[in-house]
C-alpha positions in Angstrom: -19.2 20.5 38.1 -18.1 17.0 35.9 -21.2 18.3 33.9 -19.7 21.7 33.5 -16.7 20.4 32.7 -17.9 18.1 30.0 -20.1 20.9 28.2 -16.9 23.2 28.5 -14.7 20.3 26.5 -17.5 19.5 24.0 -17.6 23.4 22.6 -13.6 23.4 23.0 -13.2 20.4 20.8 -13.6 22.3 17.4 -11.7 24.6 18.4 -8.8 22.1 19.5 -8.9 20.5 16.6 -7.6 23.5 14.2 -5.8 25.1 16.6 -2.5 23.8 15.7 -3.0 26.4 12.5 -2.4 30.4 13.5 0.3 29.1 16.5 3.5 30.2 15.2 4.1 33.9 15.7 3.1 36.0 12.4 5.5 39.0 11.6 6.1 41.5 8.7 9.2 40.5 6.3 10.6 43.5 7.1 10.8 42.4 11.0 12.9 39.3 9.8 15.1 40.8 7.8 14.0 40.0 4.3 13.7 41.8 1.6 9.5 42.8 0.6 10.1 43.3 -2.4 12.1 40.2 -2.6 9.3 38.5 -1.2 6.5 39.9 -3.9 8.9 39.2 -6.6 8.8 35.3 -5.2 4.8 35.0 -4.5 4.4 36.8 -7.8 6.9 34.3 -9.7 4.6 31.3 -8.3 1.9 32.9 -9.2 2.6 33.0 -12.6 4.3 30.0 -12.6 2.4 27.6 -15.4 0.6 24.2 -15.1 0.8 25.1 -11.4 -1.9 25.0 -8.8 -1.2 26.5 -5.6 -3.1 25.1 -2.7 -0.5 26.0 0.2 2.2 28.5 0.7 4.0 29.1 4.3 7.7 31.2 4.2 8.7 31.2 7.7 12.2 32.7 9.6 13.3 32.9 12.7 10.6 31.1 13.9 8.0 33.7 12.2 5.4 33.6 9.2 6.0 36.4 6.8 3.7 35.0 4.3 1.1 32.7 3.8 -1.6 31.7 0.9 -3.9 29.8 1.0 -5.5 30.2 -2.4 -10.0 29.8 -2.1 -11.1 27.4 -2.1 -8.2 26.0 0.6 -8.4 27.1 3.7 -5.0 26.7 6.3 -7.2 24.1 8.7 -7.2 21.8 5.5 -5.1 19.0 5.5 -2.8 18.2 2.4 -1.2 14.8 0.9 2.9 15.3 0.9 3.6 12.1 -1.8 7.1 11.1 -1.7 7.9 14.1 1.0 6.5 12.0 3.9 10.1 10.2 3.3 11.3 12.6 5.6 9.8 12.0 8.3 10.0 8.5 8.0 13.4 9.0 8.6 13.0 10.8 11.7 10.9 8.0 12.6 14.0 5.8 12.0 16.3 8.4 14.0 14.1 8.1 17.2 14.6 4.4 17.1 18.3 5.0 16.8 18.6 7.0 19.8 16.6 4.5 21.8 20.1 2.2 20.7 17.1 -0.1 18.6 18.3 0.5 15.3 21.4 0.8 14.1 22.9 1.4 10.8 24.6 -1.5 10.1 21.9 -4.0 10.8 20.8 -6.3 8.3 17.0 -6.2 7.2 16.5 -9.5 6.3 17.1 -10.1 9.9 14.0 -8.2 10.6 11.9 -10.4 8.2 13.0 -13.9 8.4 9.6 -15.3 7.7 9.0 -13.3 4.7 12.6 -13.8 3.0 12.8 -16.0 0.1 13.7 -19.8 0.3 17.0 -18.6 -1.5 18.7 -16.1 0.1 21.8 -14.6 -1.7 24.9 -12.7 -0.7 23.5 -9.4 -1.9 20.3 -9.9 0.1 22.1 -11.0 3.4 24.6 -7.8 3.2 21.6 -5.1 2.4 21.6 -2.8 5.5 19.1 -0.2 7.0 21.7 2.7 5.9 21.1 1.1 2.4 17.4 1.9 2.8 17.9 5.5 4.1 20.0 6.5 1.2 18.0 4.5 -1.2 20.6 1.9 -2.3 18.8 -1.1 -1.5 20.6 -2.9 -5.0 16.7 -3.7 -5.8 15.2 -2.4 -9.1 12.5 0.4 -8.6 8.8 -1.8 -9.3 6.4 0.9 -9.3 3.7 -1.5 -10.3 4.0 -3.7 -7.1 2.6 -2.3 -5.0 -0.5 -2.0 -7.1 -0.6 -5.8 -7.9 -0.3 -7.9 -4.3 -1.2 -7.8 -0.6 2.2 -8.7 0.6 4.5 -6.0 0.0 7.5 -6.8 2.1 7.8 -10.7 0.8 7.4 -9.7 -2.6 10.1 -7.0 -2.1 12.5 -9.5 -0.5 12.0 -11.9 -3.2 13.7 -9.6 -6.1 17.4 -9.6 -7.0 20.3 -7.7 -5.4 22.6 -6.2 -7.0 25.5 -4.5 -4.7 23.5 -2.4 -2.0 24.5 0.5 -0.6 26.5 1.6 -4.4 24.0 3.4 -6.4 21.0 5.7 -5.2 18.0 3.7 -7.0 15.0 6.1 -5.9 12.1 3.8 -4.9 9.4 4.4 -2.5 9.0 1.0 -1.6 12.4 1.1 -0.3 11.1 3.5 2.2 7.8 1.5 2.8 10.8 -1.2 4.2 12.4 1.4 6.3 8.8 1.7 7.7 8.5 -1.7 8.2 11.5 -2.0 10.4 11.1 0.8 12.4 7.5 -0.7 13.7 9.6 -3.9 13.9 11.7 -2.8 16.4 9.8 -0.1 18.6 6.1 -1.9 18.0 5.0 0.8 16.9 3.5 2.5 13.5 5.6 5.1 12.5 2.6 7.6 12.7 1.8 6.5 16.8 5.9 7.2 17.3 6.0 10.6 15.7 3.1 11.6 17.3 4.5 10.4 20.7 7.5 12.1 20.5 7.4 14.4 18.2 4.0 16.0 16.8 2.6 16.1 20.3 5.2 17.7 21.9 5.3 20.2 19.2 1.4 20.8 19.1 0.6 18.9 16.2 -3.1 17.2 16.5 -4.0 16.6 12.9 -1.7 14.1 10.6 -2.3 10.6 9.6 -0.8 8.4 7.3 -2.0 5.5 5.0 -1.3 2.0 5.6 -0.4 -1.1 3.6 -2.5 -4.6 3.5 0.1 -5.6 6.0 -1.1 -3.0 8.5 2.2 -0.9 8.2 2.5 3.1 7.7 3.8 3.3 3.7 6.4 5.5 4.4 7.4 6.6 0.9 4.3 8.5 0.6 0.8 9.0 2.3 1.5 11.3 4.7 -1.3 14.0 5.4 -1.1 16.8 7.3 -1.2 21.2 7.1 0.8 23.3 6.1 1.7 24.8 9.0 2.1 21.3 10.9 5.1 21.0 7.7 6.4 24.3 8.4 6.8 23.3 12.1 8.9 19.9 11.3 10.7 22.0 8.7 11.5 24.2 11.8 12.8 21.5 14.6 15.1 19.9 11.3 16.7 23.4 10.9 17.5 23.6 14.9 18.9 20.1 14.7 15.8 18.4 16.6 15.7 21.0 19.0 11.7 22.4 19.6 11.3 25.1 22.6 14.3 24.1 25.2 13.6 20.4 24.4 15.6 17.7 22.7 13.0 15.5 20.9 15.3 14.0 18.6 19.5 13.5 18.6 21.0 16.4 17.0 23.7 13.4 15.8 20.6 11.9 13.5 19.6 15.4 12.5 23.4 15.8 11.1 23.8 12.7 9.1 20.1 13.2 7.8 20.6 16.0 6.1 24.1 15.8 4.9 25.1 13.9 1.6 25.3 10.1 2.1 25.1 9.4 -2.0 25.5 11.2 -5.2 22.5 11.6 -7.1 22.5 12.0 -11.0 25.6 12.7 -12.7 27.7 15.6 -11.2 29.0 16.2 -14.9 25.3 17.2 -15.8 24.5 20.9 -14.7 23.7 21.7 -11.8 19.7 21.1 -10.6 18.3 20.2 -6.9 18.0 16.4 -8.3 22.1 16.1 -8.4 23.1 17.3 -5.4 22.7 14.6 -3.2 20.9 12.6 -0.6 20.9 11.9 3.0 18.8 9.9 4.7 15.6 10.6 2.8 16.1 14.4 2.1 17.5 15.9 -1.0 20.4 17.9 -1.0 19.5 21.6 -2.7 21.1 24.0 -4.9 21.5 26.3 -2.7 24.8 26.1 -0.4 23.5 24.4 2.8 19.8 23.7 2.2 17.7 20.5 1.9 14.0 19.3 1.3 11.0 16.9 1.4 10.4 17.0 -2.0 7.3 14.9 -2.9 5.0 14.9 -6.2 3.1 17.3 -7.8 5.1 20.0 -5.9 4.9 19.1 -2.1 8.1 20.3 -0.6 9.8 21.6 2.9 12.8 23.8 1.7 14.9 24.2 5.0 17.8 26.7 5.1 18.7 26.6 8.7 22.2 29.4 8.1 19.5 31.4 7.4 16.5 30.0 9.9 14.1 29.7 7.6 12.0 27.0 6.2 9.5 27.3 3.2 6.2 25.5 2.9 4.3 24.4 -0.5 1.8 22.0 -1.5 0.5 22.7 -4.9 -0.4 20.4 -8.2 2.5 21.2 -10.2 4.0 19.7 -13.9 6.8 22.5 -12.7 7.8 21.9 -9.3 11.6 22.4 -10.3 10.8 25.5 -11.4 9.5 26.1 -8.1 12.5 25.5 -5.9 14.4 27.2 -8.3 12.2 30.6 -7.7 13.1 30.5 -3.6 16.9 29.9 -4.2 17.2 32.6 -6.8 14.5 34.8 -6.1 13.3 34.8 -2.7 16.8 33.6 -0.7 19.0 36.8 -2.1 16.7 39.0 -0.2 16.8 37.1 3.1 19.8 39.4 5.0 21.2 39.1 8.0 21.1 42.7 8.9 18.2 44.8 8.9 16.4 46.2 5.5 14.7 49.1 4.8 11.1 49.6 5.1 9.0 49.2 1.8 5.3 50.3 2.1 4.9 50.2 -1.9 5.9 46.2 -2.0 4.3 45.6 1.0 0.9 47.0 -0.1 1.2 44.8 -3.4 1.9 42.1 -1.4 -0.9 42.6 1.2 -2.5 42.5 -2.5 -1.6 40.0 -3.8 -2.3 37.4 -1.5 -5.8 39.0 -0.3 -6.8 38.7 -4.0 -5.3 34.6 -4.7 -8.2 32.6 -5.8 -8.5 29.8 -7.8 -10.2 31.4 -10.5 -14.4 30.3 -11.1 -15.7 30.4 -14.4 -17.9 33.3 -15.3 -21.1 32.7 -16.5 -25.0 33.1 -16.0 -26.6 31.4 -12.6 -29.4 30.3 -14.6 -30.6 29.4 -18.2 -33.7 28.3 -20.4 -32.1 25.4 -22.0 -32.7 25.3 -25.9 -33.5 21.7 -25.8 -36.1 19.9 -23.4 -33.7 18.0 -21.2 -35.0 19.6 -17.9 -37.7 17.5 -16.0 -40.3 19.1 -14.3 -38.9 19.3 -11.4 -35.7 21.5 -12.8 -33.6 18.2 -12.2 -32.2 15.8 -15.6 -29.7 12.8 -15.2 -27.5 12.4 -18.0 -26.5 9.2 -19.4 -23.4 8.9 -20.9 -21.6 6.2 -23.1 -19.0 4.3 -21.8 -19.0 6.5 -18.4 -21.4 6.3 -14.9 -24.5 9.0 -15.1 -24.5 12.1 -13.8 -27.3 13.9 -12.1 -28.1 17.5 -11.5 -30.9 18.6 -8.8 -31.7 22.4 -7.6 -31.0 22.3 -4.2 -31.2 26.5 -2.5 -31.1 28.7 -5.5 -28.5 26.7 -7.1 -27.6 23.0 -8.0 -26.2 19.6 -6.4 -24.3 17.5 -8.8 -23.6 13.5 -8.3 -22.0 11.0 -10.0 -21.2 7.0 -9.3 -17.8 6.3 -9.2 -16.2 2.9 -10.4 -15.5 2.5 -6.6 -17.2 3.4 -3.5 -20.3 5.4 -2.5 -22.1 7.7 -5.5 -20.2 11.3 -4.3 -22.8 14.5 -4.0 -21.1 17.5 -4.2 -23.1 21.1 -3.7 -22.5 23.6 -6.3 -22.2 27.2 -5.6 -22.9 29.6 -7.9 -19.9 32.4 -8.4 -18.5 30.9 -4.5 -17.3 27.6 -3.5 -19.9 25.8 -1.4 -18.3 22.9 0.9 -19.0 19.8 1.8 -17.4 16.7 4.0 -18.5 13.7 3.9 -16.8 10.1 3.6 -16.7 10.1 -0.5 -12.7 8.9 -1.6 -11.2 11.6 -4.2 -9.9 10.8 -7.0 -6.0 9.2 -6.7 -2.8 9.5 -8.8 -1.5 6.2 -7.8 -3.5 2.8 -7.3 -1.7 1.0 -4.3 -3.5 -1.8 -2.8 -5.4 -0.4 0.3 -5.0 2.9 -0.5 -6.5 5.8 1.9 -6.9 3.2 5.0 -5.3 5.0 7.5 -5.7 8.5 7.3 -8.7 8.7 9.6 -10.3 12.1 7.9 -13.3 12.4 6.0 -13.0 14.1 2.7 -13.9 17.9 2.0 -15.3 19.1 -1.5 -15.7 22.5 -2.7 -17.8 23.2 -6.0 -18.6 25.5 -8.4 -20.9 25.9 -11.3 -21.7 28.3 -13.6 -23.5 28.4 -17.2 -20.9 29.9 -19.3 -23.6 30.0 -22.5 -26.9 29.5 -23.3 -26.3 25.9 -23.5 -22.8 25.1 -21.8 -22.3 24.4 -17.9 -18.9 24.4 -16.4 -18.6 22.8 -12.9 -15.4 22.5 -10.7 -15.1 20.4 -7.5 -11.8 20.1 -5.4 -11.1 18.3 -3.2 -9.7 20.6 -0.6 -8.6 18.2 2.3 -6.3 16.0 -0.3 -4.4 17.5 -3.7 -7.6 16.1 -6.4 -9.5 18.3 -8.5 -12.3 17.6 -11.4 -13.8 19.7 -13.9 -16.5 18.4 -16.0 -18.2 20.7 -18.6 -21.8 19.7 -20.3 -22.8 21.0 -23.5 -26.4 20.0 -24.3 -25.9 21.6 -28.0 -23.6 19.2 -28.6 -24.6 16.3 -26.7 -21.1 15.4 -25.1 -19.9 16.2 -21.3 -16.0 16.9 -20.9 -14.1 15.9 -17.7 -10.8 16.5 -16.8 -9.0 15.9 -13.6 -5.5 18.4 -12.0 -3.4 15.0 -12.6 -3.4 14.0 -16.4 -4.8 17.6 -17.7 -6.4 15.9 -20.4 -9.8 16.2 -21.6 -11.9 13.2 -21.9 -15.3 13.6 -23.8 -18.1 11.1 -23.5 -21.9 11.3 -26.0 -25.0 12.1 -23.7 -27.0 9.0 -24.7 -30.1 10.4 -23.4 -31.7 12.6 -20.2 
């Protein structure tokens, strides 16, 4: 039988692992009250929206998906990074300490740290509280760099000047990284092993992790990764005031003050935008009358609009994410009612259209060529040498090609090409990184997932794309052997950088 048993939970595990995605009840817009054509008109706005790249949409009310996309080559079971949204939870992290009476507003964090605290500490350092660090008003000047630059965040941190805490909202993610810090201070605990104790557990949430500091601490102001769905679920329990299925997993009291204005942001005078509204502890305040979000970069954000039960969902690689935000509150919320609305079988054919047919778009080309020039070795397979950049190599594996590159850190990364199709791969190769903290990815426990793409758009130009669909990274590197030069670009600067082909 213990055989039996252990066969049975070896097939299961696969299956356990995504099957926090599909839980929440799926239901027409219609059902819920909103609007379809409401609901096109807002898919089809960020659609069209530019310099965006949609890798994750979830609209959800009452409790019920009325629309999801997950544009090929994502899938839902992929895991995204939320940037500067994981703030959000790192305040419910803070609130669970609270209602264990461990925290409390008014505490002093240098108390917390007295072996890291300068030899010299001043007024404005002794008076900085943790409310100070939940509504970003530590009194400390954003560093961006610093993190980047030493192993010892908090005592570098603690060793800046003050200037009047708790006055002025000075948005800084290592302010949250602090917040972090004292919350493991106090309950022992990484924030990531306390939310999933109390929280994701309860709620069905198997897959999230979070990157950690040199110091061995959760970083708080960003790193977070987890799906969409997982996002949409948290987005859910904040709207129901930390209520999930008949059970109080967090203090409705914490829920209140988190997402209510603690501090002005911006200047009121200026008009208005989500970015002047306000902050609590760690959301943003929203245009919209009663709504806040985990806004992160790039476009990672959980709009919650609990008058209206709803949340919305979106991870995407976005210069517009304002733009964004602005499309649910203006186009999307009008059509959410609260009485019933008429049936719409036209708008919900195009929508049934529109989302079957989102792709990320694959170049069109030929699947194979007779190159001009003799670059090709015998075996179909040429490395390319470039000036002032690593080599690239490109072998025929299957009917179509497997390209691989060295990076200036870690493992060389492989990456299978498909010809007019993404082909995946996992494997343990980092993806490229917007940011450059130290020990960056430790944590997060996942290996990395590429899908690629090639395709010979002329007689002597091939076009290859490879995202990384487990994180937010993306790479597309073009090689003209008529020309002698190979073109890469990555989804975070959009620029193109061209290197010579020394030789083959």
């Amino acid at each position: 039988m213990k055989r039996i048993s252990h066969v049975l939970l070896m097939l299961l595990l696969p299956l356990l692992v995504v099957a926090q995605t599909g839980v929440l009840p799926r239901s027409s817009a219609q059902e819920q009250n909103v609007e379809p054509e409401a609901l096109l008109k807002f898919l089809t706005a960020v659609r069209n929206t530019q310099d965006t790249e949609l890798h994750h949409l979830m609209v959800v009310r009452n409790g019920h998906v009325i629309a999801e996309v997950n544009p090929a080559p994502w899938r839902a079971e992929d895991l995204h990074t939320l940037y500067s949204a994981s703030k959000t939870f790192t305040a419910l992290a803070a609130g669970l300490a609270y209602d264990d009476n461990l925290l409390r507003l008014t505490d002093r964090v240098g108390s917390f740290f007295p072996d890291q605290l300068p030899d010299s500490v001043s007024d404005m350092l002794a008076d900085m509280t943790v409310r100070d660090l939940l509504i970003m008003s530590s009194g400390i000047v954003p560093d961006w760099e610093m993190r980047n630059k030493t192993d010892n965040w908090r005592r570098t941190w603690l060793a800046k000047k003050v200037i009047n805490p708790g006055k002025q909202l000075r948005y800084d993610s290592m302010t949250t990284y602090m917040l972090s810090a004292v919350v493991q201070d106090v309950t022992g605990k990484k924030i990531i092993d306390l939310l999933r104790e109390r929280i994701f557990t309860p709620m069905g949430i198997t897959e999230a992790y979070w990157e950690e500091s040199p110091e061995g601490i959760n970083t708080g102001g960003w790193g977070l990764h987890m799906q969409a769905e997982s996002q949409a679920k948290v987005g859910m329990l904040i709207c129901n005031k930390g209520m999930w299925e008949g059970k109080q997993l967090i203090s409705a009291k914490w829920i209140e003050m988190m997402t209510s204005k603690q501090i002005q942001t911006g200047n009121p005078k200026d008009p208005p935008a989500d970015n002047n509204q306000g902050y609590g502890f760690q959301t943003w305040m929203s245009m919209y009358k009663g709504a806040f979000c985990a806004n992160g970069a790039y476009g990672q954000y959980i709009a919650m609009i609990p008058h209206k039960n709803m949340v919305v969902v979106i991870n995407e690689r976005s210069g517009r994410g304002g733009e964004i935000l602005k499309q649910i509150w203006n186009v999307l919320m009008p059509g959410v009612k609260d009485e019933p609305v008429e049936a719409n079988q036209e708008a919900d054919k195009r929508l049934s259209k529109l989302v079957s047919s989102w792709v990320m778009p694959i170049p069109k080309g030929r699947k194979s060529v007779v190159l001009s020039k003799p670059v090709e070795r015998s075996n179909g397979s040429f490395k390319i040498r470039l000036k002032g950049a690593p080599a690239i190599t490109i072998e025929p594996r299957g009917g179509t090609y497997q390209l691989s590159w060295a990076l200036k850190e870690g493992p060389m990364t492989s990456v299978p090409l498909g010809f007019d199709t993404w082909t995946y791969r996992t494997n343990n190769d980092r993806p490229p990184y917007s940011i450059t903290p130290r020990n960056r990815f430790h944590g997060l426990g996942t290996q990395w997932t590429t899908a690629g793409n090639y395709s010979w758009t002329s007689a002597n130009t091939l076009a290859i794309q490879v995202q990384w669909v487990n994180w937010i990274s993306a790479r597309y590197i073009t090689i003209n052997f008529k020309d002698m030069k190979v073109t890469l670009r990555d989804n975070f600067t959009g620029k193109n950088v061209t290197y010579d082909i020394l030789s083959f």
